[in-house]
N, C-alpha and C positions, 0 to 999 in steps of 0.2 A: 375859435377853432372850428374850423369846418366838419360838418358831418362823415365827410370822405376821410380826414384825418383822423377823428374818433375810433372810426371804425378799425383804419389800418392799426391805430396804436392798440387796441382795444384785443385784436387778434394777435399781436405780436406778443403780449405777456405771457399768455401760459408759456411761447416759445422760451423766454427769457426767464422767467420764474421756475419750471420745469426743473428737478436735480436732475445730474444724465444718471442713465443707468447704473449702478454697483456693477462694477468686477467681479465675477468669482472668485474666491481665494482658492489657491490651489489646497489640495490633503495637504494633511500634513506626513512631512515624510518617511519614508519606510525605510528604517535603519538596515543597510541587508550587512554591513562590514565588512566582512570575507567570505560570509558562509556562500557555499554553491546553491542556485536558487534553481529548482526545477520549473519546466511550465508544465506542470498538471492543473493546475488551477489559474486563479485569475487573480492571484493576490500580487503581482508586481503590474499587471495589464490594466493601463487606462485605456484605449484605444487601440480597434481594431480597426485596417480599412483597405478592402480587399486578401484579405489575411483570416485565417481560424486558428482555432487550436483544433488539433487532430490529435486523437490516439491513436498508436502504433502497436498492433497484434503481433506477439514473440512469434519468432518460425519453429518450428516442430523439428526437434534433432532428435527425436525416438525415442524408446526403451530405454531404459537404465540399470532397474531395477523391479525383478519379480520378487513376488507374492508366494514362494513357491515352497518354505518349511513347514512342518507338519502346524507346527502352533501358530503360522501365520493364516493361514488361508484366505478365501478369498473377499474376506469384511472385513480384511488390514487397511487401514485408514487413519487417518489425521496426522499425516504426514509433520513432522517439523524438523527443518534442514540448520544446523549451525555449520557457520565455515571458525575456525579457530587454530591457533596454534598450526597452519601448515595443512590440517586437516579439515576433510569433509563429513559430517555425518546425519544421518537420517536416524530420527527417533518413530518409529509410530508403533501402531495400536495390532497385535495380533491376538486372531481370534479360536486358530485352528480351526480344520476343514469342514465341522459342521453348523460354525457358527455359531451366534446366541440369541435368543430373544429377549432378553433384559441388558439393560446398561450395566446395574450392577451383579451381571455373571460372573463369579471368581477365574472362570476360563480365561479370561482377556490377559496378555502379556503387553510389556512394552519392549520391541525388538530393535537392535541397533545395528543399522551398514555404516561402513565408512568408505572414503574414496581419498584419494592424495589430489585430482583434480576435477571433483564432480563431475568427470563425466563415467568414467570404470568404476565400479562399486563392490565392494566385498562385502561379506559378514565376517566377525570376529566369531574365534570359537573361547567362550567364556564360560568358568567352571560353575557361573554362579544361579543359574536357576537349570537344573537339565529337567531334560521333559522329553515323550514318546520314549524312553529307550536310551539316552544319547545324555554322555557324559557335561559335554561339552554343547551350550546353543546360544544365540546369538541374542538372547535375553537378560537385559539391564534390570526389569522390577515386574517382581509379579504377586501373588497369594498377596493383592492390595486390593480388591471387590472393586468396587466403583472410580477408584482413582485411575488404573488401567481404560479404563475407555475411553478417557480425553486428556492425558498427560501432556501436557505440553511445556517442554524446558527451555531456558532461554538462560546466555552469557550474561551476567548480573556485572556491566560497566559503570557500576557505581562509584565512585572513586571512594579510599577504603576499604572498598569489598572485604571480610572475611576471606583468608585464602578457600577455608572448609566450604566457605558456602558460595565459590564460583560462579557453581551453575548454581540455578534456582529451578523448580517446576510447580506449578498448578493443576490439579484433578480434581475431578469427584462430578455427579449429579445433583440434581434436586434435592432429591430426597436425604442422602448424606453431606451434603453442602461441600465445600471443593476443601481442601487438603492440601498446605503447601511443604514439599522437599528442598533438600538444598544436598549438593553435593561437588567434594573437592574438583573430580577428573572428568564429571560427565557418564560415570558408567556406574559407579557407587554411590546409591541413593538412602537418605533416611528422611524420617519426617521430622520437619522442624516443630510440630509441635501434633500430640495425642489427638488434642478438639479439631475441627476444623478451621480454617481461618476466617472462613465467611461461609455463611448459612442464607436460603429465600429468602429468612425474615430479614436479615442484614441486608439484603440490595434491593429490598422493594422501592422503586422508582417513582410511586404514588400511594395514596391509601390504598387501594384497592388490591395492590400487589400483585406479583403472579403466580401462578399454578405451576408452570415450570419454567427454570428456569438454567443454568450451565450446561443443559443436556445437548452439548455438541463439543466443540475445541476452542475454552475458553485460553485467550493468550494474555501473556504477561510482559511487563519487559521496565527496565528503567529509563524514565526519559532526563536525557541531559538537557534538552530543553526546559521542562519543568519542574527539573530537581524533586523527581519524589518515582514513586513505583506507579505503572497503570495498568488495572487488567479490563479490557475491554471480554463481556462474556454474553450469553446468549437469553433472551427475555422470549417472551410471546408478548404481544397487545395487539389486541382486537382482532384473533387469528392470524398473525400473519406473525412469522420469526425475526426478531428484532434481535438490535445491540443494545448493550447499556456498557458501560464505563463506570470505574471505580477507583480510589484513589488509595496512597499509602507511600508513608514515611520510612516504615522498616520492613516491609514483605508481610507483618504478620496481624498491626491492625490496617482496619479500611474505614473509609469516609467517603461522603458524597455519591451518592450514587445518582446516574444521569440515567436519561434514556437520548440515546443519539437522536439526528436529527440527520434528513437528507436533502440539499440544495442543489441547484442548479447552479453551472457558472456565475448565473446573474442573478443569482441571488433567490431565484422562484422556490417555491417546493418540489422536491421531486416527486414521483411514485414511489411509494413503500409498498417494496415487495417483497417476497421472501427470502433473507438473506441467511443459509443455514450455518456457513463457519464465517469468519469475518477477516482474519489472517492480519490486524493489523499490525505494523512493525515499525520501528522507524528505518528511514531509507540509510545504508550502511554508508554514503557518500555526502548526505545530506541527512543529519537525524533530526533537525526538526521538523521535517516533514516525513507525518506516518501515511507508507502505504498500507492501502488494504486492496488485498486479490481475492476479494467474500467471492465464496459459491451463492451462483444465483439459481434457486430451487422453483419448479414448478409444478407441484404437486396438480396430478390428475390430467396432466397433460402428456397422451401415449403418445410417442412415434413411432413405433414396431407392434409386428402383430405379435399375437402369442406364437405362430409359427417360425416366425424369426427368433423371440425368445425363446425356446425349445431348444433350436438349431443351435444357439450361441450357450447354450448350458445355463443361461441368468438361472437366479435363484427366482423361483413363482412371483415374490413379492415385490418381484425390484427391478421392475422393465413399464410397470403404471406412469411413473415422474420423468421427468428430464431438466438436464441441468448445467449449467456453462458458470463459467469465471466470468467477473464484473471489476472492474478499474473505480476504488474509489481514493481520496485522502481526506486526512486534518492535519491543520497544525494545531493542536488542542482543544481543549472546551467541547463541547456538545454537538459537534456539526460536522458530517462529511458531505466533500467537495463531490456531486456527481456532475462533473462535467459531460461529462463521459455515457450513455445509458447503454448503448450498445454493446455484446458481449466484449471480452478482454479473450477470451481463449474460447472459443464457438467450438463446438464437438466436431469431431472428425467424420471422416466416410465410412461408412458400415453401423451396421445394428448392435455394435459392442459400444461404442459411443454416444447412444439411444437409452441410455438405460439406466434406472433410478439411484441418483449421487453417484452419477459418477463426474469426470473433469474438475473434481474439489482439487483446488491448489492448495499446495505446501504452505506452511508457514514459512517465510522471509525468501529475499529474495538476495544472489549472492551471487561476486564475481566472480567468474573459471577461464577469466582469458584478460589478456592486455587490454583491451576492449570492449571485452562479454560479459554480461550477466546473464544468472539463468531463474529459469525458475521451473518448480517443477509441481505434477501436477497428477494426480490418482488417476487412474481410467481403468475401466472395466470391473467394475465397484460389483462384487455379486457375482461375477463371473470364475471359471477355472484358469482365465488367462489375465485375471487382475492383476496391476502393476506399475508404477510409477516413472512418468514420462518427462524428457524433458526439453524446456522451450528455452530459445536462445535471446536476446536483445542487448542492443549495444547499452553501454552504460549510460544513465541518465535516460535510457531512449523509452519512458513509458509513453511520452507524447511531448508533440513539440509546440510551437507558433510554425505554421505552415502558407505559403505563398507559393500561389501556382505560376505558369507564361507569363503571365500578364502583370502578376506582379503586385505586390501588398505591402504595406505598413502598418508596425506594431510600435506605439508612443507606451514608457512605462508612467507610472503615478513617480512621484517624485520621491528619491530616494536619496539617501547618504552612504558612501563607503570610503574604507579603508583600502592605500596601498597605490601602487602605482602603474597597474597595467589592468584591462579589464579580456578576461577569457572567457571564448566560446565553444557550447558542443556543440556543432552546423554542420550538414550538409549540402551541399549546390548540385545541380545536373553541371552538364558541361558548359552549356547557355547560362546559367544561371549564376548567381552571385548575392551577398549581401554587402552592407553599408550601414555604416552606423554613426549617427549624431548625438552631440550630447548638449542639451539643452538649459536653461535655466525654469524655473517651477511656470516661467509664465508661457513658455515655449518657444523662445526664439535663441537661435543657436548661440555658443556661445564660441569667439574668435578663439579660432587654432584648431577647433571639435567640429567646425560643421560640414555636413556632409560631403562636402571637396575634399576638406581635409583629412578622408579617412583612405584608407586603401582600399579596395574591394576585396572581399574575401569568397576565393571560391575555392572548394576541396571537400572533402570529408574526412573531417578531425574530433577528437575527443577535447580536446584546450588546443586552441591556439589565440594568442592574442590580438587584440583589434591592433593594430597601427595608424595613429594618431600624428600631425605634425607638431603640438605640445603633448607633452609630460603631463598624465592624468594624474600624479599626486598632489597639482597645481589645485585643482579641483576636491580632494578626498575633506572627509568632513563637511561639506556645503552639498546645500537640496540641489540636483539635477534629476530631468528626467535622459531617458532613452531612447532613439528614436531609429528602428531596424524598419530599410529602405532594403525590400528583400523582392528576388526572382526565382522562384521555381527552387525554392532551399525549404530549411526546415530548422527549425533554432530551439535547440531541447533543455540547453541550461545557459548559465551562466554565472560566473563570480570575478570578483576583485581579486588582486594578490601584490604583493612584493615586487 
């Protein structure tokens, strides 16, 4: 053998010996079935390209509701909105006109509006706590000390529910631990039990425990996703106002207690900052995903002088801080989604919007129109013209997958569903349109689905289905991904159906 051939064979082995590369395998897939999947997060997003996710700021439809009965005055606060039975109603926290300086002041009531279409709002006149003078006032629970400062009640969709115990609510402080109600209509409340239900020592999240801990608007709710009760409620750790989460089978023992946790789309840590109410809920269209509308507090940072606080009547104490609404979610376990860091509801114009807790959104968030949701949200916290405002967004519309002119693509992780048509919430400009492919897990299209064979869809709709030239129940049950070939639109949900 010649030395020339040595060498050529000599070089060619590693070629030949060499394994090729490993494929990646794709995830495994993301069972969605039917449920409607929002894009607030990134849990159906494998890729993005020329494409974001954006959140979308509600628009300001006004006033709705003052602060204006003698026992409410102007440190009424911690709004919680149920829609039910045809009806709108507003629980929160009144303090009368000169306010208090302890949580557990026996002064504090819990005051009830209702409305037929959240957006006009009345008081009921109810025999059942009178105060100032007056037969009749619009007070559901009072002579309760510390449970009045952060009552918050919620529809108990458990299946079984007790008729008596409908509704459910949670109160109390620190120092008297919270206190669970339950009541048939929403307006007659008892305590479901003397003790409290959970005490500090019960939700210490480490040795070390906290100092304080429910002193704001601890929420409750039942989740159909995790079959059990959740109250997500208020900690401190390492100064700064935290969530923790807690679990339960019947409303009245608890287990597990977390301390949340805040992520970046992509998984990074976020910034822990001061999150004073948390408002999580699940979303009324989608309940395995809980939103949360937390007050974002920033203690010692003024924007008004004392001369503007003067001017606007703020109470001395409560014009120091400033404070906006923040867009978070989970779907379970220990971790919210901050995609999002940017305010969700930024303060308005003028030194009434400058001024300490105020902008804290309501608990939940709730349909008022074929299209609308609303949500709503305290301002002028401390003031003579405090009073509950409210913000519009179309449904599903917290944020979407966005693509500007030029034009983007969003591939999902591979999934499996039920059913035979697939629908979207979208918008397009007039130029604009989307397109959608459906792929198999290793990405290449699959005949009948691929991108030719879709129609274009351009409009702004709440569902409307993609049009396909097969029949997507050929497909249901088997991993595909998604593949939105989008122009200047914006794609905020979507689901499977019949």
């Amino acid at each position: 053998m010649t030395r020339r051939l040595a060498t050529t064979l000599l070089a060619l082995i590693p070629l030949v010996a060499a394994p090729s590369p490993a494929r990646a395998e794709p995830p495994e897939a993301v069972d969605v079935g039917q449920r409607r999947e929002l894009f607030v997060d990134r849990h159906l997003i494998d890729t993005l390209s020329g494409a974001e996710l954006r959140m979308h700021r509600p628009v300001d439809r006004g006033p709705v509701l003052s602060f204006d009965r003698p026992w409410e005055g102007t440190f009424a606060a911690y709004v919680t909105i149920i829609h039910a039975d045809g009806k709108y109603r507003a629980y929160y926290r009144g303090m009368g006109a000169g306010g208090v300086r302890k949580d557990s002041d026996p002064v504090q009531v819990i005051c009830l509006a209702e409305s037929d279409d959240g957006v006009r709002w009345t008081k009921p006149a109810l025999d059942l706590f009178p105060r100032a003078g007056e037969p009749t006032t619009n007070i559901v629970l009072a002579d309760a000390a510390a449970v009045t400062h952060n009552f918050a009640p919620f529809l108990d969709s458990r299946p079984g529910v007790d008729p008596a115990e409908r509704y459910k609510a949670i109160g109390g402080v620190h120092e008297q631990g919270l206190s669970a109600y339950a009541s048939p209509d929403g307006v007659h409340w008892k305590r479901m039990r003397d003790a409290p239900v959970l005490t500090r020592e019960d939700v210490q999240v480490d040795a070390g425990g906290d100092a304080y801990v429910f002193d704001s608007q601890n929420v409750a709710f039942w989740s159909d996703a995790e079959r059990k009760y959740l109250l997500y409620y208020r900690v401190f750790r390492d100064d700064r106002r935290r969530i923790a989460r807690v679990e339960s089978d019947d409303f009245l023992a608890w287990r597990n207690p977390t301390l949340m946790e805040y992520r970046r789309g992509d998984g990074e840590p976020a910034p822990v900052e001061h999150l004073y109410t948390n408002q999580t809920h699940p979303y009324f269209r989608a309940p395995h995903v809980y939103i949360a509308t937390a007050a974002r507090f920033m203690p010692g940072r003024r924007a008004i002088t004392a001369e503007q606080a003067k001017a606007i009547g703020v109470d001395p104490g409560y014009f120091n801080d400033v404070s906006d609404a923040i867009l978070m979610s989970t779907r379970g376990g220990n971790v919210y989604d901050r995609s999002f860091m940017e305010a969700f509801v930024a303060p308005g114009v003028g030194p009434g919007n400058w001024t300490s807790r105020t902008n804290y959104p309501a608990l939940n968030v709730v349909q008022t129109g074929p299209d609308e949701m609303s949500l709503y949200v305290n301002q002028e916290y401390g003031q003579p013209t405090a009073h509950l405002r409210r913000y519009g967004m179309r449904l599903d519309g917290f944020a979407s997958v966005h693509a500007d002119y030029d034009g983007g693509e969003m591939t999902t992780k591979p999934l499996t569903f039920r059913g035979s048509r697939l629908l979207l919430n979208f918008a397009t400009s007039a130029a604009g349109g989307i397109r959608v492919e459906i792929q198999r897990p290793d990405g290449t299209p699959i005949p009948g689905f691929a991108l030719a064979d879709c129609a274009e869809l351009i409009g702004n709709e709440i569902e409307r289905p993609v049009a396909f030239a097969g029949g997507l129940d050929s497909l249901a049950g088997q991993p595909v991904r998604l593949r939105f070939v989008m122009k200047d639109a914006d794609l905020f949900a979507l689901r499977f159906a019949d």
